[in-house]
C-alpha positions in Angstrom: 176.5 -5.9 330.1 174.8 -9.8 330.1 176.3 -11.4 332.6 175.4 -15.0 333.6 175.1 -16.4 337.3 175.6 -19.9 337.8 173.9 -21.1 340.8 170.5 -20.2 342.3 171.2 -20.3 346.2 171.6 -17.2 348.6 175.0 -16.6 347.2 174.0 -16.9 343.2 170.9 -14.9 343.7 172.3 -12.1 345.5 174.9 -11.8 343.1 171.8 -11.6 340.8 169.8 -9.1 342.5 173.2 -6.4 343.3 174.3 -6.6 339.6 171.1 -5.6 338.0 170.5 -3.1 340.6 173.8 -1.6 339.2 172.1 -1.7 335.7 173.5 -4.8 334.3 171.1 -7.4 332.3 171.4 -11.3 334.2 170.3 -14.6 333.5 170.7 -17.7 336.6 171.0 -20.8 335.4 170.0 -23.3 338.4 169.1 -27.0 338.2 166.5 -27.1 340.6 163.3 -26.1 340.0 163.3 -22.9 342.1 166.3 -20.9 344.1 167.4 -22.0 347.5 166.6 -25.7 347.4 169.9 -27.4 348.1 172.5 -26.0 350.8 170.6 -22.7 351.4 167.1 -24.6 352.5 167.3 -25.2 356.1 170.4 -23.9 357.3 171.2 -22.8 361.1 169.5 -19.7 360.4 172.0 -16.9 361.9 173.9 -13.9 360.3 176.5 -13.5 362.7 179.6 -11.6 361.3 181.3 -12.0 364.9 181.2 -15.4 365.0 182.6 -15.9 361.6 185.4 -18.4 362.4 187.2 -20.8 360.1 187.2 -24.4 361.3 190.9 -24.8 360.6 192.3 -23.1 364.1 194.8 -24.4 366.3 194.2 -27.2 368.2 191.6 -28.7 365.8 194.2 -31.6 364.8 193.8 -32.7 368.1 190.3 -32.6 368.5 189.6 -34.3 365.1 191.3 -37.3 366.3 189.2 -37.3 369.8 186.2 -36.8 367.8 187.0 -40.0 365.8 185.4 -41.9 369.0 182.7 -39.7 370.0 179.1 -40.4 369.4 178.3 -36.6 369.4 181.0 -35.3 367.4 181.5 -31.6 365.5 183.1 -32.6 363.4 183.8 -36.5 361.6 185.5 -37.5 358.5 184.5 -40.6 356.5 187.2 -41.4 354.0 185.7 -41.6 350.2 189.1 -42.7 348.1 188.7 -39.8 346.9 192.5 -38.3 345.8 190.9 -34.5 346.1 189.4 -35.2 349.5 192.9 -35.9 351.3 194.4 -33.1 349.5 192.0 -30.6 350.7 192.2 -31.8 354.4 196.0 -31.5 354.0 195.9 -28.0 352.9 193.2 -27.2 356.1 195.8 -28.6 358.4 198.2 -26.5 357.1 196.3 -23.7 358.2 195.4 -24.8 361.3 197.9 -22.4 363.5 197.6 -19.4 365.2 199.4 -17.1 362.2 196.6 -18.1 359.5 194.3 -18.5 362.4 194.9 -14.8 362.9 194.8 -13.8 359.0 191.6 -15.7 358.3 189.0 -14.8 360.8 190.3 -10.8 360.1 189.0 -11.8 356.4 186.0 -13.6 357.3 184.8 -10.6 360.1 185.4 -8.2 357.5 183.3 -10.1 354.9 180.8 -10.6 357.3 180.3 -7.4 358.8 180.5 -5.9 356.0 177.8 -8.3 354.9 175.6 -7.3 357.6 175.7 -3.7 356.6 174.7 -4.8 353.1 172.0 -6.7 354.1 170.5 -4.1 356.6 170.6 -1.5 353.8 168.5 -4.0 351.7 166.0 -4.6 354.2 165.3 -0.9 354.6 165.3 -0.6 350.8 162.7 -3.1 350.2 161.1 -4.0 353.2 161.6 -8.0 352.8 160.7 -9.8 355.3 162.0 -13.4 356.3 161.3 -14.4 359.9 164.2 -11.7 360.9 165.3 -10.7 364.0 168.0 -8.2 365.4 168.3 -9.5 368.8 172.1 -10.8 369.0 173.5 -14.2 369.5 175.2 -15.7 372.1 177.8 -18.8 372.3 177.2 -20.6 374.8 180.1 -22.0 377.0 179.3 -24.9 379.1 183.0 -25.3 380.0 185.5 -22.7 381.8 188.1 -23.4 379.5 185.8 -22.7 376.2 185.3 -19.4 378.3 188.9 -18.8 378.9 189.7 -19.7 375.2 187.4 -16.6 373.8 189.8 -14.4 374.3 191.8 -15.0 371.2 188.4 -14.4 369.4 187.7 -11.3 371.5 191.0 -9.7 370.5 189.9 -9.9 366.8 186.5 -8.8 367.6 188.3 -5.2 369.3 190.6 -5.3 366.0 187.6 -4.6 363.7 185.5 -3.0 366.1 182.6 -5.0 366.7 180.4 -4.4 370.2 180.3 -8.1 372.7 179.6 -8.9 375.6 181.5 -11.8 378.0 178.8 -12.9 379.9 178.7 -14.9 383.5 176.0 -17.4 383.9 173.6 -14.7 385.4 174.2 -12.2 382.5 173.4 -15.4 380.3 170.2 -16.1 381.6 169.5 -12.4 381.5 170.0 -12.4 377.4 168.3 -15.4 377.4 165.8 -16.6 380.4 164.1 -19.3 379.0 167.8 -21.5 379.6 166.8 -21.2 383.8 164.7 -24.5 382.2 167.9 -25.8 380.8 169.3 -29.7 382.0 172.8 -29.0 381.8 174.8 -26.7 383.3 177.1 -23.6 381.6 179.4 -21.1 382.9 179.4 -18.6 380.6 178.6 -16.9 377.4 180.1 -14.3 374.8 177.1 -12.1 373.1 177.0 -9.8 370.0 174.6 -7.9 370.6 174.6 -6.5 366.5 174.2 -10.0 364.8 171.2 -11.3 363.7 168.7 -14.3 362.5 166.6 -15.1 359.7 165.0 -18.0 357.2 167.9 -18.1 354.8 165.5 -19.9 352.5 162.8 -17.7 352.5 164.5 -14.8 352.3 166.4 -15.7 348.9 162.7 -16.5 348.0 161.2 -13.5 348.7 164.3 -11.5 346.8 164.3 -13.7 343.7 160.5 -12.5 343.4 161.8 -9.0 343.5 164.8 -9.5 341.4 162.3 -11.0 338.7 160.2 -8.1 338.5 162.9 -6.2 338.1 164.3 -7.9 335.0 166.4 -11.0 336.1 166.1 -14.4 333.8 165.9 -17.0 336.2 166.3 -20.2 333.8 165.4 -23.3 336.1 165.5 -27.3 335.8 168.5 -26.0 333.8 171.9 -28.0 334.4 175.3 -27.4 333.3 176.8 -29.6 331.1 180.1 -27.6 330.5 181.6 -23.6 330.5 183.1 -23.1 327.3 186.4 -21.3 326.6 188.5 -19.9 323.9 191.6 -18.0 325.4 191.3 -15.9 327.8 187.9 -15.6 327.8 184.7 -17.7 328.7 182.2 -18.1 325.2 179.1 -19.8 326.5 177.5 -22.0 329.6 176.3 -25.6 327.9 173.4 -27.1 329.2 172.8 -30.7 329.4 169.5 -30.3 326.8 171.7 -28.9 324.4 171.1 -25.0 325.0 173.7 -22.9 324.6 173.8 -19.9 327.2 175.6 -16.9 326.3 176.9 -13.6 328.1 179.3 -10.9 328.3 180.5 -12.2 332.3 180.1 -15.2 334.0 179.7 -16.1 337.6 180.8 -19.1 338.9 178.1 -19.4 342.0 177.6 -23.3 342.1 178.8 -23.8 345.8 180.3 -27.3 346.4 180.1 -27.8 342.8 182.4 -25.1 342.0 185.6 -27.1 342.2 184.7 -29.6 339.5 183.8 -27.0 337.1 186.7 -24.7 337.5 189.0 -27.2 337.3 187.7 -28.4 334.0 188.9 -24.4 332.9 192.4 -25.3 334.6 191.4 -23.1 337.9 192.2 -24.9 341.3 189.6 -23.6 343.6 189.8 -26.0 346.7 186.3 -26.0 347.4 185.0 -29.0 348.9 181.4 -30.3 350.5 181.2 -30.5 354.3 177.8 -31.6 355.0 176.2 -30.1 357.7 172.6 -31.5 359.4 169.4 -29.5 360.8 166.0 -30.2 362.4 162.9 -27.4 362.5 160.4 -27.8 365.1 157.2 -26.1 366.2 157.2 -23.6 368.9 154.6 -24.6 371.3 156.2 -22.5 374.6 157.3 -19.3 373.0 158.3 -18.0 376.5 160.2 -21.3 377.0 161.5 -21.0 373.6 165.4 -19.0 372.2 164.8 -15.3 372.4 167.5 -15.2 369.6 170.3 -17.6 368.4 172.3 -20.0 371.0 175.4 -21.7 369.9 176.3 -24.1 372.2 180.2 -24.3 371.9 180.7 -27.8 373.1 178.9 -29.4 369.9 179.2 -26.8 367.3 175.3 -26.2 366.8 173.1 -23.3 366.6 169.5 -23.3 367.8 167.9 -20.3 366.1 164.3 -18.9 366.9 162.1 -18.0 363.9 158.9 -16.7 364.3 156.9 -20.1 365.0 159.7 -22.6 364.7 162.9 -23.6 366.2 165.8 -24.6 363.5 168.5 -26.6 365.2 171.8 -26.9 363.2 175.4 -27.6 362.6 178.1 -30.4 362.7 180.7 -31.1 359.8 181.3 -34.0 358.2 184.3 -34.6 355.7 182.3 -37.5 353.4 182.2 -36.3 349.8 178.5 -35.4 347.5 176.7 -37.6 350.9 173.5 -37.0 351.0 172.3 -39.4 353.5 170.5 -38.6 356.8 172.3 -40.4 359.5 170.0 -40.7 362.7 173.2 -40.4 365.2 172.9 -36.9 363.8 169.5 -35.9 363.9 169.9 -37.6 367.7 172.8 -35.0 368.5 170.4 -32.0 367.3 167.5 -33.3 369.4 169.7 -33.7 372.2 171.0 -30.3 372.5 167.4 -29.1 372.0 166.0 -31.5 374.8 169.3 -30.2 377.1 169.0 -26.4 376.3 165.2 -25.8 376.0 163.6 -28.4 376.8 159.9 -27.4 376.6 159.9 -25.3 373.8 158.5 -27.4 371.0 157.2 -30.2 369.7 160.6 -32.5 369.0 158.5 -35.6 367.8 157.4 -34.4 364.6 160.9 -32.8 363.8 161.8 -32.1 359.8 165.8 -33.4 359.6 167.5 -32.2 356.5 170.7 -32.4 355.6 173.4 -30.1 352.8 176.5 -30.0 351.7 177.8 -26.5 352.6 180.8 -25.1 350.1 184.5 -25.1 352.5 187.7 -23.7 351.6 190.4 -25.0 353.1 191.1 -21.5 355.2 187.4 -20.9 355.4 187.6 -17.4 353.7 185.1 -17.7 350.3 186.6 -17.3 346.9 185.3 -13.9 345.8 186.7 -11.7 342.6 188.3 -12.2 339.1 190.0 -15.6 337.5 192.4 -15.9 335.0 190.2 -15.7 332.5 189.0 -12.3 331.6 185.2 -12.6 331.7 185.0 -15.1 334.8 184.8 -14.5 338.6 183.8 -16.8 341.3 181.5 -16.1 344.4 181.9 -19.4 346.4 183.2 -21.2 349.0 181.1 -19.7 351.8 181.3 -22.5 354.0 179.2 -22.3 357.1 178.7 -18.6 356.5 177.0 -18.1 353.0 174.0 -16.8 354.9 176.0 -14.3 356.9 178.1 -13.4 354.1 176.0 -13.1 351.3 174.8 -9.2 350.5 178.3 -8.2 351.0 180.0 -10.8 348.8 177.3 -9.8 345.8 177.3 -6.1 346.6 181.6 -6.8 346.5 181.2 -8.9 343.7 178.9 -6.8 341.5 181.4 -3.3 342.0 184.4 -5.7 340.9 182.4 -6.2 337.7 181.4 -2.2 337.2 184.5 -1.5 338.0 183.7 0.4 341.3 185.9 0.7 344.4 185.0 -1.9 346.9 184.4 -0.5 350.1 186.0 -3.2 351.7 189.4 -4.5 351.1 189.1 -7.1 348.5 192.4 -8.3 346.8 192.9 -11.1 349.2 189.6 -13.0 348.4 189.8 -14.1 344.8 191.3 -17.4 344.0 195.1 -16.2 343.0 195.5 -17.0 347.4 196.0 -20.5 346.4 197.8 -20.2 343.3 200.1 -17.9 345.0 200.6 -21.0 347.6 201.5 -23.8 344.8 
């Protein structure tokens, strides 16, 4: 079969590259001039299935509204007008309690591990390389109670089997020595010791390259005008220069843009842009510098090591398609940098960046059939489209061949919401 991918980032072209490895012909349609050049470019940099968390959890009503009046925030919503934007936060809060908590962090550790399997497989298949390393992460506690508040998490963790740690201080330092330099003070840490790291940008490079040579159409500075429909069934992808793009299947893989264009086909898919900040610096003490990835509970961010840079990343922010770089951001990444490892690079000629990362409203991606007979959706990744991405194409493209899953998979597609309304 033809089947069309909408949407070049790590999501759209891993879809790409597991549907013609199981012998189907596919075309990407992407309107950027090469894959990975929107959300997917500088992102925190970790695969780490046992961190995979939605934000909606108990307690985070709460803590929005104290956030409102800190500098340093998580998380911060900026009010757009917007009727969709209220809407979504109402259906997050209605998943913020323990019940849902429970159901969708079971979905998002199964993804993700899953995911991690997937992409270890592909690595051993191909030998790509992209600044990788299988050391672990570790979260970082500074606070007794952030400790003491793990355990929920843990209990999910021994549910689906995956190896941690709870680590004192000394056991912290251990995993990681180079925080002896650190300014502030922690108590504590959890480590899974089976997660990993990696350039998510160059490594959806480096399999694009390989997914070319192997027959994928990779049609760039292409945008979509419209996704045409007769029925039951999707016709053709229009572009905006008056091509006409035709296929057997369709895959909707536009991230934050996904919502927009399913709706026009009468799908609700609450996906929704929370933008999310980084910074990349030079190593110039690689004993001073993250042995792995850190993320520092208090202020939601992730310092990643790469080979010969640091990425720093994280936050939320509720504002809409805002691409702006706001400098109390880039500020709140230096900071943590400065506090944690504090002669590790170079922080005055940091790169800040900036993306809109694809939520849902639970924080579980929309992955699986539509209504419509020839359309399925990979999206809504969130935070975690680099840690879930193998797994959701290698999930996505045995839906499509009609292959068994080997992961429970009929509680990802988007009938979860229209079974709500």
């Amino acid at each position: 079969m033809h089947i069309i991918v909408m949407g070049a980032g790590v999501i759209g072209t891993t879809t790409a590259y597991y549907l013609n490895k199981a012998g189907h012909e596919v075309t990407v349609i992407d309107r950027q001039p090469g894959v990975a050049l929107e959300t997917s470019f500088a992102n925190a940099g970790q695969i780490s299935p046992g961190y995979a968390s939605p934000w909606a959890a108990p307690g985070v009503p709460l803590k929005a509204f104290k956030w409102l009046f800190q500098h340093h925030a998580p998380l911060s919503i900026k009010l757009t007008g917007d009727f969709y934007q209220y809407h979504w936060m109402v259906q997050m809060l209605a998943e913020c309690n323990t019940h849902r908590y429970k159901i969708n962090k079971e979905r998002m550790v199964r993804l993700s591990e899953y995911s991690r399997d997937c992409l270890n497989e592909l690595r051993a298949e191909t030998g790509i390389h992209f600044d990788e390393r299988q050391l672990g992460t570790l979260q970082l506690f500074r606070k007794q109670q952030q400790l003491d508040a793990a355990e929920k998490d843990i209990a999910v963790l021994k549910e689906e089997g995956v190896p941690y740690e709870l680590l004192d201080k000394k056991g912290v330092i251990q995993a990681e020595p180079a925080l002896l330099q650190a300014t502030v003070d922690f108590v504590g840490g959890l480590r899974l010791p089976n997660d990993q790291t990696g350039d998510c940008q160059k490594f959806t490079t480096e399999l694009a390259e390989l997914a070319a040579k192997q027959g994928v159409n990779f049609l760039f500075n292409s945008t979509i005008e419209s996704v045409e429909k007769q029925l039951d069934k999707i016709t053709a992808v229009k572009l905006k220069d008056g091509r006409t793009v035709k296929g057997d299947i369709y895959v909707m893989a536009t991230g934050s843009f996904s919502h927009e264009m399913l709706h026009q086909l009468d799908i609700e898919a609450p996906v929704y842009p929370l933008k999310g900040y980084s910074i990349t610096t030079q190593i110039s003490n690689p004993e001073l510098s993250p042995v792995s990835t850190i993320l520092d509970e208090t202020y939601k961010i992730a310092l990643t090591r790469f080979d010969e840079r640091i990425r720093v990343g994280g936050m939320a922010e509720i504002s809409g398609f805002d691409y702006s770089l706001e400098q109390g951001r880039e500020e709140t990444l230096l900071m943590v940098l400065q506090q944690l490892f504090p002669l590790a690079s170079d922080m005055s000629n940091a790169n800040f960046w900036t993306g809109l990362r694809p939520a849902t409203p639970d924080g579980t991606p929309i992955v699986g059939k539509t209504k419509y007979t020839n359309l399925y959706t990979n999206t809504g990744h969130g935070t975690l489209g680099w840690t879930m991405s193998c797994g959701s194409a290698q999930l996505l493209a045995d839906l499509i061949s009609n292959q068994t899953p080997k992961i429970q998979a009929d509680d990802l597609d988007v009938s979860r919401y229209i079974s709500k309304s």
